[in-house]
C-alpha positions, 0 to 999 in steps of 0.5 A: 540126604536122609529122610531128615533133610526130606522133612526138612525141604517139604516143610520149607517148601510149604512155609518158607517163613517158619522160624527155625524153632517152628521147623525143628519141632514139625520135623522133630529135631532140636533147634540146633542140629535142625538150623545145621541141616538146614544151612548143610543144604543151603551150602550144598545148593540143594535149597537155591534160596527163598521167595515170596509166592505171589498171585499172578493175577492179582500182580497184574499178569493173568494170562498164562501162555504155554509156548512150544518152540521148535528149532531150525538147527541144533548146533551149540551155536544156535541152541546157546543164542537162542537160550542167552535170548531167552534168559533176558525176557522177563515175562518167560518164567520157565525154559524146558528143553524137551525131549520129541517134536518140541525143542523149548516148552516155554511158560510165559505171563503176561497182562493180557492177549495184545501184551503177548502178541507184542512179545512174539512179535518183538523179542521172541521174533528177534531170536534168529533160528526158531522155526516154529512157534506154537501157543495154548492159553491156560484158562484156569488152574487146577493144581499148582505146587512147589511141594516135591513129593517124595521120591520112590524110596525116601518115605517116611521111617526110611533113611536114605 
């Protein structure tokens, strides 16, 4: 991947509707050579796919819940239920494993307090082999984006 193909995804990572004639003129390419950059990377899993960014809040799911798991055992068994389980539940958005005290940094959406105890005290008290289940509330966001920022050695006039 070149400095190109960085142009490329910062771009559609800003604005996942340009045309490919508007993506080839930001990043300075002819429309042809920029429509095969672009599927290289598609086909290559570097771009998964496209969605729409939607306002949580205006969708009807405000309350943003950070939820730190820690585990009773790691054995692949338990570890592979407990990641099965978490990938039914709709209103977990992210699933980090983590390195340290915390085992599975979760970030959860939801409509409101009650919806969230409803949750903890259904599908995620289902799971067996968690031990602990801690949560902070965001009351705000400060900055949240889906732009990587270039990494250390792709800046702009560089080739990778």
């Amino acid at each position: 991947m070149d400095t190109v193909d960085r142009a490329i995804i910062s771009e559609l990572q800003q604005d996942g509707r340009l045309t490919n004639q508007d993506l080839a003129d930001r990043v300075r390419l002819s429309p042809s050579p920029c429509l095969r950059r672009v599927r290289r990377l598609e086909e290559a899993g570097v771009i998964r796919g496209y969605t729409a960014l939607v306002d949580q809040s205006a969708f009807g799911l405000p309350v943003t819940a950070f939820v730190r798991i820690r585990l009773e055992r790691h054995t692949t068994e338990s570890v592979g239920v407990f990641e099965d389980h978490v990938r039914r539940i709709d209103h977990i958005q992210d699933c980090y494993l983590m390195a340290g005290s915390t085992d599975y940094l979760l970030r959860i959406v939801v409509e409101d307090l009650q919806a969230y105890e409803r949750l903890v005290r259904g599908p995620l008290h289902a799971i067996p082999g968690i031990a602990s289940i801690d949560t902070e509330f965001a009351f705000g966001i400060v900055k949240q984006s889906r732009v990587f920022p270039q990494p250390a050695g792709h800046r702009p006039g560089r080739t990778a």
